[in-house]
KOLGU-458809 format. One record per residue (C-alpha): z, x, y; residue number from 1. Coordinates in steps of 0.1 Angstrom, whole numbers. Example, Ala and Ser with C-alpha at 12.3 -4.5 7.8 and 13.67 -1.06 7.14 Angstrom:
BEGIN
+-------+-------+-------+-----+
|     z |     x |     y |   i |
+-------+-------+-------+-----+
|    78 |   123 |   -45 |   1 |
|    71 |   137 |   -11 |   2 |
+-------+-------+-------+-----+
***
This chain:
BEGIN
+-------+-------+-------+-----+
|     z |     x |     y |   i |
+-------+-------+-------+-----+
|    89 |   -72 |   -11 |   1 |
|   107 |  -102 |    -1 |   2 |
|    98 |  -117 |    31 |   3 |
|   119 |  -146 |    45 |   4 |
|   104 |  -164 |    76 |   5 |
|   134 |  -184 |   100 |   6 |
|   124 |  -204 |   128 |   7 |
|   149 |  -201 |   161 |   8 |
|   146 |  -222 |   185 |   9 |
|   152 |  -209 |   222 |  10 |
|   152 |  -232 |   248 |  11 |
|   126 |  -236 |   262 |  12 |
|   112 |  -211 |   236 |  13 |
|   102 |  -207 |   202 |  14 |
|   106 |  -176 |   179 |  15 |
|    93 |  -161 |   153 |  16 |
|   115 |  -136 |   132 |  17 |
|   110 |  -118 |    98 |  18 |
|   138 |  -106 |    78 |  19 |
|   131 |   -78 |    51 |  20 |
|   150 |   -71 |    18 |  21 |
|   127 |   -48 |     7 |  22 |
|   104 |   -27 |    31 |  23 |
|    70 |   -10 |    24 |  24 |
|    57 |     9 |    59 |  25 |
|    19 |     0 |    59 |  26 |
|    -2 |    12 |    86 |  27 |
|   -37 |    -1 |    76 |  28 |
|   -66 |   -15 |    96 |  29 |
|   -75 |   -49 |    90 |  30 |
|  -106 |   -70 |    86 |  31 |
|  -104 |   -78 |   121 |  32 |
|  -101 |  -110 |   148 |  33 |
|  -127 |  -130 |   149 |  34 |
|  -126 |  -162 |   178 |  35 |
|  -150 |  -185 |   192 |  36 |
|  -154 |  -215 |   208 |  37 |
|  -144 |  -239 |   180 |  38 |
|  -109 |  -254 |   170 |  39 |
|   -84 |  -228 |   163 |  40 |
|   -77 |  -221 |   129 |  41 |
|   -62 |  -196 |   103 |  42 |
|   -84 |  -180 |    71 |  43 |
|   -52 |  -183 |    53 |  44 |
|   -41 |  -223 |    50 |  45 |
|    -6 |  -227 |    62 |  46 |
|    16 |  -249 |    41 |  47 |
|    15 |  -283 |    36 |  48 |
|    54 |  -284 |    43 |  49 |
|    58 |  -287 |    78 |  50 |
|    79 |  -293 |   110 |  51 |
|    72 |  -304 |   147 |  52 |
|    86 |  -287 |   176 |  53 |
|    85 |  -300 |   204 |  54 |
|    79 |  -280 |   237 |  55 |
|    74 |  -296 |   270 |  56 |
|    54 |  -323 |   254 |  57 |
|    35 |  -301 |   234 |  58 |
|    37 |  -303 |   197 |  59 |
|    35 |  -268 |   174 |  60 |
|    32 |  -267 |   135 |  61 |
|    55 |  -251 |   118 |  62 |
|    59 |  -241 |    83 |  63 |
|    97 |  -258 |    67 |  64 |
|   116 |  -228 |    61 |  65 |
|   154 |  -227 |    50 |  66 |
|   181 |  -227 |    81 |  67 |
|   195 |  -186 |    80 |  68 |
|   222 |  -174 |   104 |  69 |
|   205 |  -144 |   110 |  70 |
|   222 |  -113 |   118 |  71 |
|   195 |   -91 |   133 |  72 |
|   191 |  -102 |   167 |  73 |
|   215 |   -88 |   185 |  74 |
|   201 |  -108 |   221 |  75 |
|   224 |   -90 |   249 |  76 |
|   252 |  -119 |   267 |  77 |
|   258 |  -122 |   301 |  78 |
|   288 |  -103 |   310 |  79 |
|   309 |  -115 |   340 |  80 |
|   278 |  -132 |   356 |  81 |
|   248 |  -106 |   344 |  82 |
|   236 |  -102 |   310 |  83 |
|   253 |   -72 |   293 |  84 |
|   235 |   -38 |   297 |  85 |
|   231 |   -34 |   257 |  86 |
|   198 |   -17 |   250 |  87 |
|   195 |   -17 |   217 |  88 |
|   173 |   -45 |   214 |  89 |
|   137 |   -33 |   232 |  90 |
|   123 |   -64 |   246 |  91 |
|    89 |   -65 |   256 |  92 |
|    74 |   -93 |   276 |  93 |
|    33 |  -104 |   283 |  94 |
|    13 |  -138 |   296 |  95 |
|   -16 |  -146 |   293 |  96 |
|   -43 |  -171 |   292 |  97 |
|   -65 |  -185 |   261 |  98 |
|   -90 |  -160 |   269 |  99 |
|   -69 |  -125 |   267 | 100 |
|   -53 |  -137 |   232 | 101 |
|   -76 |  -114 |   210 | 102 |
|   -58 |   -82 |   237 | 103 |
|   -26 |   -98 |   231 | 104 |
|   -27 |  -100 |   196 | 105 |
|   -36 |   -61 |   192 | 106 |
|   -14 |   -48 |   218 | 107 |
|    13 |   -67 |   200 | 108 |
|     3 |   -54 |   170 | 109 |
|     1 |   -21 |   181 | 110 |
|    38 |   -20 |   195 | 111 |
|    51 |   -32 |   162 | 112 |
|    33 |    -7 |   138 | 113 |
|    53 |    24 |   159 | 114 |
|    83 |     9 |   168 | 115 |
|   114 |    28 |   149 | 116 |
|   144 |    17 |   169 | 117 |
|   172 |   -15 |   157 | 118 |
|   148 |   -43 |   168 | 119 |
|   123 |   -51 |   192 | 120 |
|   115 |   -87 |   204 | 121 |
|    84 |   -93 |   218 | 122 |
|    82 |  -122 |   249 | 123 |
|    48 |  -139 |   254 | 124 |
|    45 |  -162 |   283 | 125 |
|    22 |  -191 |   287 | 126 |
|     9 |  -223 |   294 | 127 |
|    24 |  -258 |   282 | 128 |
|   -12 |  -266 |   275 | 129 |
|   -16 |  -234 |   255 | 130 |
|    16 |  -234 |   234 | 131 |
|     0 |  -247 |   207 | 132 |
|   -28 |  -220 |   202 | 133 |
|    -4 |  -190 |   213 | 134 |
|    18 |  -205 |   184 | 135 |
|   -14 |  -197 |   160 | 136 |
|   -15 |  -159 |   174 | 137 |
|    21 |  -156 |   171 | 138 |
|    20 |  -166 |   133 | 139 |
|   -13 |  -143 |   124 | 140 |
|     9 |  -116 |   142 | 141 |
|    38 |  -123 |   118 | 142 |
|    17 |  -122 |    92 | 143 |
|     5 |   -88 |    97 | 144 |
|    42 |   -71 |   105 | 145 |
|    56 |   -85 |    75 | 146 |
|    55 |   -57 |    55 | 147 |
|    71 |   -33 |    85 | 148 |
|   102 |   -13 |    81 | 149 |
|   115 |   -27 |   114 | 150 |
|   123 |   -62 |   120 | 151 |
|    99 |   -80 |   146 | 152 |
|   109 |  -111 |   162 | 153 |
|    77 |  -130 |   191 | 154 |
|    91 |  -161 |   208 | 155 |
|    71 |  -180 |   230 | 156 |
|    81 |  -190 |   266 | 157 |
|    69 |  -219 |   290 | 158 |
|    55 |  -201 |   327 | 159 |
|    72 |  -217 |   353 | 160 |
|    56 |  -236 |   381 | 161 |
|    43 |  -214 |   411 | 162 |
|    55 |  -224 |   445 | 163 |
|    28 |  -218 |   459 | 164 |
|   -14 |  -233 |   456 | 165 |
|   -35 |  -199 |   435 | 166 |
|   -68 |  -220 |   440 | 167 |
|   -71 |  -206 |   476 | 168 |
|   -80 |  -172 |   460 | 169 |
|  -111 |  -185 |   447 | 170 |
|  -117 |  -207 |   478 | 171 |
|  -113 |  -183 |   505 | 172 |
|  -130 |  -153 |   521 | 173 |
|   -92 |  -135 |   517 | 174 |
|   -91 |  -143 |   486 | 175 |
|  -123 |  -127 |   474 | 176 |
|  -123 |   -97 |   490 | 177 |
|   -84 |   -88 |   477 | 178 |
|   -93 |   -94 |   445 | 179 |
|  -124 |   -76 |   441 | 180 |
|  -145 |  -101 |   432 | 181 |
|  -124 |  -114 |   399 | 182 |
|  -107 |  -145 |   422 | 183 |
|  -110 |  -165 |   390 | 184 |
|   -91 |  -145 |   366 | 185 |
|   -66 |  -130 |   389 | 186 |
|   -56 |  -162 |   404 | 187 |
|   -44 |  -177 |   369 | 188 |
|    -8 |  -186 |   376 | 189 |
|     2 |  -163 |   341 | 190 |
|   -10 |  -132 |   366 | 191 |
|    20 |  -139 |   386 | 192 |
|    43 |  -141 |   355 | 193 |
|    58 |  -108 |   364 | 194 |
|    70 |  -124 |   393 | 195 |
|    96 |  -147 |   376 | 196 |
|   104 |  -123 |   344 | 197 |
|   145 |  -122 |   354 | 198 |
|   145 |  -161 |   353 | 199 |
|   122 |  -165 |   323 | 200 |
|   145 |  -141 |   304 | 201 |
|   177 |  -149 |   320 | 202 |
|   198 |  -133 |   295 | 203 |
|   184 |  -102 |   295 | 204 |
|   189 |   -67 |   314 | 205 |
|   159 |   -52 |   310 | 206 |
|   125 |   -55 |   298 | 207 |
|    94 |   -37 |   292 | 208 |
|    64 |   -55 |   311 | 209 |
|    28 |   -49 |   289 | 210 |
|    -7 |   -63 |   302 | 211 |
|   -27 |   -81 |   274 | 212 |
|   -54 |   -49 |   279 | 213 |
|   -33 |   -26 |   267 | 214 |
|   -25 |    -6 |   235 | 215 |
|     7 |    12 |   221 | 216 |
|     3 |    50 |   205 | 217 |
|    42 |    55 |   200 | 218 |
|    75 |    41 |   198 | 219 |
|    80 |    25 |   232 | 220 |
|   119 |    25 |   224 | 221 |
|   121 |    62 |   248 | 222 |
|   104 |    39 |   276 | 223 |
|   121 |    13 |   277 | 224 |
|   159 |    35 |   272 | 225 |
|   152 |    53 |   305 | 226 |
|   172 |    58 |   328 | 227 |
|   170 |    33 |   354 | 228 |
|   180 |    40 |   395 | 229 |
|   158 |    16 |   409 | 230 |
|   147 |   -25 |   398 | 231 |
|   113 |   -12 |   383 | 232 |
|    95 |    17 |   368 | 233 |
|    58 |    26 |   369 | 234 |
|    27 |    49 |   370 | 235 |
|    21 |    62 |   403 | 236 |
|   -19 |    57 |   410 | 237 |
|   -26 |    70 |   447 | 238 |
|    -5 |    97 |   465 | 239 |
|    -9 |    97 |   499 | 240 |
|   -27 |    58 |   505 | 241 |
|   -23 |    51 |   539 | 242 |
|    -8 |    16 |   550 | 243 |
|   -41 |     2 |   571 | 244 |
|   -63 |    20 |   544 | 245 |
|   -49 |     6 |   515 | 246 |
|   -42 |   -37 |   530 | 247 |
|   -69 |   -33 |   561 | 248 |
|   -63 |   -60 |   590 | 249 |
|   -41 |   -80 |   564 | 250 |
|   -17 |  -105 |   587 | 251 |
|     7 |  -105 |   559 | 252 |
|     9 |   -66 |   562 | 253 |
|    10 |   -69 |   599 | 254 |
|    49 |   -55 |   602 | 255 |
|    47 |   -24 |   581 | 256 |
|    37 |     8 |   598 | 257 |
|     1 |    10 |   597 | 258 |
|    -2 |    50 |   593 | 259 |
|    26 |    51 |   567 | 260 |
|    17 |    69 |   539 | 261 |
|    29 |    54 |   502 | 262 |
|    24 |    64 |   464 | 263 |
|     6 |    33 |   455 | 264 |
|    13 |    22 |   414 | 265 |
|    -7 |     2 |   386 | 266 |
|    13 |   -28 |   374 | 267 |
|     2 |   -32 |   340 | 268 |
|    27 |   -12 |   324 | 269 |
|    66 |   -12 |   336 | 270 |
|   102 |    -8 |   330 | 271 |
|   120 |   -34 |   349 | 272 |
|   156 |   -37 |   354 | 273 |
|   165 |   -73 |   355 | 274 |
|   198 |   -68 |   372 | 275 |
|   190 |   -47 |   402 | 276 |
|   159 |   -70 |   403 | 277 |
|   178 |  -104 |   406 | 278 |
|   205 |   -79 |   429 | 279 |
|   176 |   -73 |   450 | 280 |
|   168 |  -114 |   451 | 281 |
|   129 |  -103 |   446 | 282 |
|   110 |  -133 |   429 | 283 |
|   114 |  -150 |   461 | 284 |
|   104 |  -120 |   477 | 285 |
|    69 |  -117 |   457 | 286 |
|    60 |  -152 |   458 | 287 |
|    66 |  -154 |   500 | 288 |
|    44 |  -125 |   502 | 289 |
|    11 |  -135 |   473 | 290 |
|    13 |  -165 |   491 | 291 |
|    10 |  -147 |   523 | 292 |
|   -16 |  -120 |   515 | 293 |
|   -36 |  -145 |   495 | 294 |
|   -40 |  -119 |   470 | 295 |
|   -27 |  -107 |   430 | 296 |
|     1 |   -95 |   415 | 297 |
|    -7 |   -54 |   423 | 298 |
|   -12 |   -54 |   464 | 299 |
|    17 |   -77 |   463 | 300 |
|    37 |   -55 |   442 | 301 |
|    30 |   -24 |   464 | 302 |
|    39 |   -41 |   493 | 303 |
|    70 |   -54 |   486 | 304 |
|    82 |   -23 |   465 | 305 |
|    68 |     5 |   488 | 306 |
|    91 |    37 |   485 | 307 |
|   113 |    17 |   466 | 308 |
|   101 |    20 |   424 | 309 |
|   106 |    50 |   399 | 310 |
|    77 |    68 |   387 | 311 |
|    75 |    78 |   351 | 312 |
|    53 |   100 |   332 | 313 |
|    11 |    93 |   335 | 314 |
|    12 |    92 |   296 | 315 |
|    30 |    59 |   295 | 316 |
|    -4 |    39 |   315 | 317 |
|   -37 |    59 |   306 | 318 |
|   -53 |    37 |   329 | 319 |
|   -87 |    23 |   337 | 320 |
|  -102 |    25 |   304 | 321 |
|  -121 |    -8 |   313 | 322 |
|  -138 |     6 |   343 | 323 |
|  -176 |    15 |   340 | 324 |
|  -164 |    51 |   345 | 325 |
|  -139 |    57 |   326 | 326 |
|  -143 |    34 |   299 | 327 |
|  -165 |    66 |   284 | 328 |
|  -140 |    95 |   293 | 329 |
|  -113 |   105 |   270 | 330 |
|   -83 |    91 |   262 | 331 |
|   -53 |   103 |   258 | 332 |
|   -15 |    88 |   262 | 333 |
|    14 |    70 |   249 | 334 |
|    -4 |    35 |   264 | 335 |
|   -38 |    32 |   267 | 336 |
|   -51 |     5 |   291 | 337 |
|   -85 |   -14 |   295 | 338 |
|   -74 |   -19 |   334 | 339 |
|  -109 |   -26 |   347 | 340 |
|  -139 |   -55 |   343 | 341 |
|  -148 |   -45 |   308 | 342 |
|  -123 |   -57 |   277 | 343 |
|  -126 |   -43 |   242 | 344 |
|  -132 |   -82 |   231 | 345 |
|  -148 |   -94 |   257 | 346 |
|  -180 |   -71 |   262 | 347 |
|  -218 |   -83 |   271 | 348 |
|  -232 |   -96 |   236 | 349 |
|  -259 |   -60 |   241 | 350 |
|  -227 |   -45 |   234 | 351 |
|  -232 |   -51 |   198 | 352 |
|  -269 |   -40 |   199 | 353 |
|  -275 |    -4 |   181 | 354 |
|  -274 |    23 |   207 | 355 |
|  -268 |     6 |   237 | 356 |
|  -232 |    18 |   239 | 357 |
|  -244 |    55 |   238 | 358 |
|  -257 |    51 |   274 | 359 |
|  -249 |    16 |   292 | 360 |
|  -219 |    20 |   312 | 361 |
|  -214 |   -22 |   310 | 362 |
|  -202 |   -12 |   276 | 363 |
|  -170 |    11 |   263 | 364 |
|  -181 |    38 |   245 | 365 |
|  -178 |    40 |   206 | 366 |
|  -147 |    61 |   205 | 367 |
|  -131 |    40 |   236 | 368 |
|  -138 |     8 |   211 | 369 |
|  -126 |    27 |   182 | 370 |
|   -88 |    31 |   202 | 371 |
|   -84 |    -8 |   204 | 372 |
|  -104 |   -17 |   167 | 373 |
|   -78 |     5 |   149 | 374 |
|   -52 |   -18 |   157 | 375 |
|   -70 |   -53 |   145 | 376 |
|   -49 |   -76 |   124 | 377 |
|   -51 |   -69 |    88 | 378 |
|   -55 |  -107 |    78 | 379 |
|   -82 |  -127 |    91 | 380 |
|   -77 |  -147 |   122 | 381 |
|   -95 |  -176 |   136 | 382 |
|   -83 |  -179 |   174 | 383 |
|   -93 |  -204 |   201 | 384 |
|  -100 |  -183 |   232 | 385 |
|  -116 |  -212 |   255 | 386 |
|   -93 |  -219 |   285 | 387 |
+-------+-------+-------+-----+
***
């Protein structure tokens, strides 16, 4: 097989795209991700042949590769003042920080092993202080697709500036209590990245929004091809939550009827239609109201789209793998996701003791490991995780 690497530049992103003569489908489970505390680096030296990029001041090594006008990315253009509604590209966006790249890097992994359809491209938003060591997860990923059937193209994107100040999450009593007591994670601006996706990916009509936690059992191409009526599409969670149940003696919630009752929905796994979203002017919408409610991404979501989202099938967010509950029942679905306070790569070290994930509940359960180990990189990776 013949594997040709081209470097795109999309402002102000960078991609990553492989081009296959020959294909050879491998499905195999790698030696693993292995990250600690030290520099970033790769087992496998990169060449000594290099470029700079530069990125909002930030500077990512690059190996020299010949200039190709590639054929195979067939990115959707706007169409009398909205991107075109061409869906054969499946574009799939996630953020995250330093510290949720070993998720990222399986999830991603995960989607590209069962993707069949014309071409997915995968959207990872971060940082301008992490560019440089999401470039290193995006090139271990390439790596490991290269000898798909399907080609696989990850570009980096810069997360914009919030308009509003996160840190009063972790300094307030709000903030604490709507965030159930992880004010420092969900507070990270790259939470809120879902806010901004139609200006991020301006060119786009539609992408498919993945947490970091989560991993792919199918072809997402059916997902992401549905038919659309409303500006997103997710799992519904709680039939039946009550308004002054669900946001008690919020201000922010102060104008909604307090005994309505709404289908509430998990956030870590949706459809969204770019075009009825920017229609429906909501990023300002979101931002007004997390500032407001002092609070995440998923209350604000549920606020501002009560009674007005699709559902789709349960099978596309097996939620709440990460809980101490459920992280030991079975799972079953098209996405699994390690929703809760316990990651796959990210356990208490007694995790790795001998029998202590037959009974402790701080740990996932062999077979719940199992679901997220099967999809580890098959070369080795070295990646920097501190924040």
């Amino acid at each position: 097989m013949h594997t040709r690497l081209v470097l795109t530049l999309l402002s102000p992103c960078i991609a990553f795209q492989n081009i296959h003569e020959q294909h050879q489908h491998g499905h195999q489970h790698g030696r693993g991700l292995q990250h600690g505390r030290g520099k970033a680096r790769h087992a496998t030296k990169a060449p000594e042949n290099s470029t700079l990029v530069s990125i909002s001041q930030e500077t990512v090594s690059l190996p020299v590769v010949p200039v190709v006008a590639s054929q195979n990315l067939s990115v959707a253009q706007p169409v009398q003042g909205k991107p075109d509604e061409n869906l054969s590209v499946v574009h799939v966006a996630y953020a995250t920080t330093p510290d949720g790249f070993p998720g990222l890097l399986h999830s991603m992994i995960s989607v590209a092993r069962y993707f069949q359809g014309d071409q997915c491209h995968i959207h990872v938003i971060v940082a301008a202080d992490h560019i440089t060591k999401a470039s290193e997860v995006l090139a271990c990923f390439e790596r490991d697709v290269a000898a798909l059937p399907k080609v696989t193209v990850a570009s980096l994107h810069l997360m914009p500036a919030l308009p509003w100040d996160t840190s009063v999450m972790r300094n307030s009593k709000e903030g604490a209590s709507r965030s159930w007591g992880h004010q420092d994670k969900l507070s990270q601006p790259t939470v809120f990245a879902r806010f901004f996706l139609a200006e991020i990916l301006s060119d786009l009509p539609r992408v498919l929004w993945l947490d970091v936690d989560t991993i792919v059992c199918t072809d997402v191409t059916e997902l992401f091809q549905m038919t659309m009526t409303h500006a997103i599409a997710a799992r519904p969670v709680k039939r039946g939550a009550v308004v002054q149940k669900e946001f008690p003696k919020w201000s922010c919630a102060k104008d909604l009827d307090q005994t309505h009752s709404f289908t509430s929905f998990n956030t870590g796994v949706m459809v969204v239609d770019l075009n009825r979203w920017r229609a429906g002017n909501f990023t300002p919408k979101l931002a007004k109201m997390a500032e407001a409610c002092v609070t995440n991404d998923q209350p604000t979501f549920n606020i501002v789209f009560m009674d007005k989202y699709q559902h789709f099938d349960k099978s596309w967010n097996t939620y709440a793998l990460g809980s101490t509950v459920k992280a030991r029942t079975k799972r079953i679905g098209n996405i699994l996701h390690w929703s809760g306070p316990v990651k796959p790569w990210s356990e208490p070290l007694k995790c790795n003791e001998p029998g202590v994930r037959v009974n402790d509940t701080d740990c996932l359960s062999a077979e719940n490991h199992a679901d997220y180990d099967m999809y580890a990189p098959k070369h080795e990776c070295l990646i920097d995780t501190v924040v």
